[in-house]
C-alpha atoms as one frame of an Amber mdcrd trajectory, in Angstrom:
protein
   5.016  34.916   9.872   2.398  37.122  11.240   0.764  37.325  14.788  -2.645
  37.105  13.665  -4.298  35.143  16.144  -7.960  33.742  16.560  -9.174  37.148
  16.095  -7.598  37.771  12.933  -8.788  34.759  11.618 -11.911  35.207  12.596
 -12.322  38.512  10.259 -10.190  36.541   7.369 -13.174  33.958   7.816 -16.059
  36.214   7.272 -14.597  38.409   4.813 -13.702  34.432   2.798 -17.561  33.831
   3.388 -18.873  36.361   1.105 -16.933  34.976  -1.959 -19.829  33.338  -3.017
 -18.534  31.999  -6.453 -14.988  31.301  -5.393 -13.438  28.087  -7.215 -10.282
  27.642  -5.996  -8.374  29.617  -2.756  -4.927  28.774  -1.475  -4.501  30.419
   2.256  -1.065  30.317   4.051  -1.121  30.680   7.616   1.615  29.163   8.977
   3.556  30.227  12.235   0.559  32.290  13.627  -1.215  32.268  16.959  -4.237
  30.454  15.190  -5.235  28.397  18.260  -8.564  26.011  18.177 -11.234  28.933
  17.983  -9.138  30.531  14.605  -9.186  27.166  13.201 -13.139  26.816  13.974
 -13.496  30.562  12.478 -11.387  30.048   9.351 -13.576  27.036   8.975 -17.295
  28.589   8.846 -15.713  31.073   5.883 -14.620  28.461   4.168 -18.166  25.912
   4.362 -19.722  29.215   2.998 -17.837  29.063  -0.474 -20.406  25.971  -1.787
 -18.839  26.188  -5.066 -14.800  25.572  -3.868 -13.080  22.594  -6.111 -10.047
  23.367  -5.284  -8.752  24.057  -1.602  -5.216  24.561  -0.469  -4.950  25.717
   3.708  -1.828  25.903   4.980  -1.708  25.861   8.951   1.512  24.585  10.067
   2.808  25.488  13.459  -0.326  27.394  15.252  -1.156  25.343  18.526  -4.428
  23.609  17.063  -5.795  20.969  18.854  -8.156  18.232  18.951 -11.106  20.604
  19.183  -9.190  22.806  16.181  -9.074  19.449  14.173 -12.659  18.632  14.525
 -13.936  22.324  13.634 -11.928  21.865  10.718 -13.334  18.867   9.945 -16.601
  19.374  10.448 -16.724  22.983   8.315 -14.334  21.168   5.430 -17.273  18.390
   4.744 -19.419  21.243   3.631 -17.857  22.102   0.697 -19.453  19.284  -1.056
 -17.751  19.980  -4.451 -14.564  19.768  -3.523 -12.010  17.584  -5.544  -8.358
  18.698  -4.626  -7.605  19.198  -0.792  -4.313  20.092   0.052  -4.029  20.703
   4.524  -1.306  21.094   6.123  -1.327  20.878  10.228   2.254  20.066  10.799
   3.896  20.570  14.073   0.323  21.338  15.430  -0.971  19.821  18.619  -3.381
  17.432  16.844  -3.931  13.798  18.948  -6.214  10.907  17.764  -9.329  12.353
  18.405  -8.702  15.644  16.570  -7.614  12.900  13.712 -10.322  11.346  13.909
 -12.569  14.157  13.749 -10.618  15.303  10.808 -11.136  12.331   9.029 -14.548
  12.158   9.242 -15.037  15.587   7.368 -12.595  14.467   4.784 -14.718  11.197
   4.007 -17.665  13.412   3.289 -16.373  14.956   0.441 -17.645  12.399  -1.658
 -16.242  13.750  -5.462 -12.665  14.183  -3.952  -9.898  12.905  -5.958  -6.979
  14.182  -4.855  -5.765  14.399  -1.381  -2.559  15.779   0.620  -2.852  15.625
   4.119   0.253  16.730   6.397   0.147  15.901   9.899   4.429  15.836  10.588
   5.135  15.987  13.916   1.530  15.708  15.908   0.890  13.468  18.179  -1.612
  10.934  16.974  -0.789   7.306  17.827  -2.479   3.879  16.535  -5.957   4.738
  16.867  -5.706   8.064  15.285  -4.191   6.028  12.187  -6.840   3.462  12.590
  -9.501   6.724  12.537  -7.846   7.986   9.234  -7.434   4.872   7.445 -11.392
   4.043   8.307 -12.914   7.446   6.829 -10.161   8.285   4.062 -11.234   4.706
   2.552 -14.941   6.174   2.393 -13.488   8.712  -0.302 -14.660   6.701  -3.098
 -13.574   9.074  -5.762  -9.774   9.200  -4.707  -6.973   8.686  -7.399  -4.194
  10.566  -5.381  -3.456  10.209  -1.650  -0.337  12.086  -0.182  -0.738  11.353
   3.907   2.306  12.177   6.012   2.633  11.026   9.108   6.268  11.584  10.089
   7.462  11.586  13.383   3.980  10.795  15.488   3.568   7.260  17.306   1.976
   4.950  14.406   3.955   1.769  15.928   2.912  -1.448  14.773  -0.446  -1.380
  15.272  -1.128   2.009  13.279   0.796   0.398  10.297  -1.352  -2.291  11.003
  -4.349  -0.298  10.514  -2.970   1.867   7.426  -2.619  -0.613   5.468  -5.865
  -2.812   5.922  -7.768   0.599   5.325  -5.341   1.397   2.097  -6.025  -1.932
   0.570  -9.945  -0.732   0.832  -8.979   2.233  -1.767  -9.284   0.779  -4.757
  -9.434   3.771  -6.882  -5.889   4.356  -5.899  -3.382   5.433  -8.632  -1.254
   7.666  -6.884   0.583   7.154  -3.069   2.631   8.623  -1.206   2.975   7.670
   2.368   5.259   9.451   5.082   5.479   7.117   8.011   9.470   8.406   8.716
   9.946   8.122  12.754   7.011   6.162  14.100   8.660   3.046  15.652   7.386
   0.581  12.912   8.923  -2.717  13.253   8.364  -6.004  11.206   4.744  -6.930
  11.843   3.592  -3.159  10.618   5.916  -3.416   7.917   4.243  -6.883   6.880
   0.446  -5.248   6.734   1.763  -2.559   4.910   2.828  -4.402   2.574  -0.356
  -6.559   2.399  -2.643  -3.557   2.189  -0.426  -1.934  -0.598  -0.368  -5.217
  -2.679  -4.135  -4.817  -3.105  -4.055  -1.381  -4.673  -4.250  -3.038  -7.870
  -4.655   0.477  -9.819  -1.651   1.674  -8.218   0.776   3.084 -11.084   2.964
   5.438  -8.267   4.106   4.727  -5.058   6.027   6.940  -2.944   6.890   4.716
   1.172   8.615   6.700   3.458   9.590   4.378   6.441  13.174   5.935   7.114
  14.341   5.991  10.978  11.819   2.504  12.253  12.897  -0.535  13.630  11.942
  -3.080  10.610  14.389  -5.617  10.515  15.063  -8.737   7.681  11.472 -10.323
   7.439   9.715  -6.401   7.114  11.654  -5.803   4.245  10.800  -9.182   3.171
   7.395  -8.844   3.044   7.226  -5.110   2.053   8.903  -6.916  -1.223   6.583
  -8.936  -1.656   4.006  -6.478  -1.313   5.096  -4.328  -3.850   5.853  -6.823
  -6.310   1.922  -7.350  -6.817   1.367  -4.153  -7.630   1.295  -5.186 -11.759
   0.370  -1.611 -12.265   3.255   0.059 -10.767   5.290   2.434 -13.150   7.194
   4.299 -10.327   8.661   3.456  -6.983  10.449   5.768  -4.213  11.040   3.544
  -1.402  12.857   4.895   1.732  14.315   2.395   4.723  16.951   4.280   5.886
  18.610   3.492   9.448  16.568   0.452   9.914  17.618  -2.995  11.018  17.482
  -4.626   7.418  21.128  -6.793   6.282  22.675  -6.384   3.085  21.012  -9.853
   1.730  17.883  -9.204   2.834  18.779  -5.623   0.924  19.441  -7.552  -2.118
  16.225  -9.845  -1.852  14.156  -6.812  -1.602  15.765  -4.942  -4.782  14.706
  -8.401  -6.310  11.633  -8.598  -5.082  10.405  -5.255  -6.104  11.572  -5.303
  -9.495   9.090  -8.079 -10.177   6.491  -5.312 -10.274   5.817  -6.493 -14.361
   5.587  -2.699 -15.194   8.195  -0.654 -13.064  10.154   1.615 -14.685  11.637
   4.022 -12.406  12.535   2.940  -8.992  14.631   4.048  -6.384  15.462   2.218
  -2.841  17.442   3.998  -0.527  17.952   1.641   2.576  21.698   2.692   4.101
């Protein structure tokens, strides 16, 4: 931890600018005063270095914003040969509109395969889901999705969303989904598990949905979700401190291992 502030970053931005053949760069900021201006600074550097594939900004815990979100976002889609973004803007003040913003940079990165976006602990709600889903679906060339969305306000709706916009992502081979803490009950449970079924490329799954309020029928149909994924080699499924009895545990280990292909799995759901 430093205190570098929006003026810091602002220098770290144009000194980044001039690295005109830069491939790859990995920045850690976290736990600095980078407010919505630092973010909008570090941003321009970045659009500058055309010829980035790989980017890896670390941001967690510096007061950005909506505004923050959206600079981001809008310098990020100018790095139009990127294929591996890793962002992380946990415990940040982002809402939906700073996701949404975010999300529509991401979606213009049109040769992006792999994605890890960390928003833990922000406070975007349904529509900011609904935003993400939409433009993360646009990203035609994605095989690996990481999104983590712990402890905002998804709720039912959100889930809702998620997973009509997964099931969009056909390209999909790799997900892991963080959706710990967001007061999903049994109807966003069900279109989860809807959207996930039609992943059909899906070979790894990694659902997070520890600390919600699905009950019986969400684990039900979660089941039956991922037991049409015929692709699926790998399963981490988390439903810890949910409402879900121990039959309804047992029809949901059966359930899942119907997945013709699984090999590893693991269901945690004390």
């Amino acid at each position: 931890m430093n205190i570098i502030g929006d003026i810091g970053a602002k220098y770290l931005g144009e000194g980044i600018s001039k690295c005109v053949t830069l491939t790859s760069l990995n920045l850690n900021l976290n736990y600095n005063n980078i407010r919505d201006n630092g973010a909008k600074y570090l941003g321009k550097g970045i659009s500058k270095c055309v010829t980035l594939i790989s980017l890896n900004l670390n941001l967690w815990e510096n007061s950005i914003g909506d505004n923050g979100a959206k600079y981001l976002g809008e310098e990020i889609s100018k790095c139009v040969s990127l294929t591996s973004l890793y962002l992380n803007l946990n415990y940040n003040n982002i809402r939906d509109n700073g996701a949404k913003y975010l999300g529509k940079g991401i979606s213009k990165c049109v040769t992006l395969s792999s994605l890890n976006l960390d928003l833990l602990k922000n406070r975007i709600g349904k529509n900011g889901a609904k935003y993400l889903g939409e433009e993360i679906s646009k990203c035609v060339s994605l095989t690996s999705l990481n999104l983590n969305l712990y402890k905002n306000y998804i709720g039912d709706n959100g889930a809702k969303y998620l997973g009509e916009k997964i099931s969009k992502s056909v390209t999909l081979t790799s997900l892991h989904l963080d959706l710990n803490m967001n007061i999903i009950g049994d109807i966003g449970a069900k279109y989860l598990g809807e959207g996930i079924s039609k992943c059909v490329n899906l070979t790894s799954l990694f659902l997070n949905l520890n600390y919600n309020r699905i009950g019986d029928n969400g684990a039900k149909y979660l089941g039956e979700g991922i037991s049409k994924c015929v692709s699926l080699t790998f399963l981490n499924l988390e439903l810890r401190s949910n409402r879900i009895g121990h039959y309804e545990k047992r029809l949901l280990k059966k359930l899942v291992i119907k997945a013709k292909r699984l090999i590893q799995y693991y269901i945690q759901s004390n």
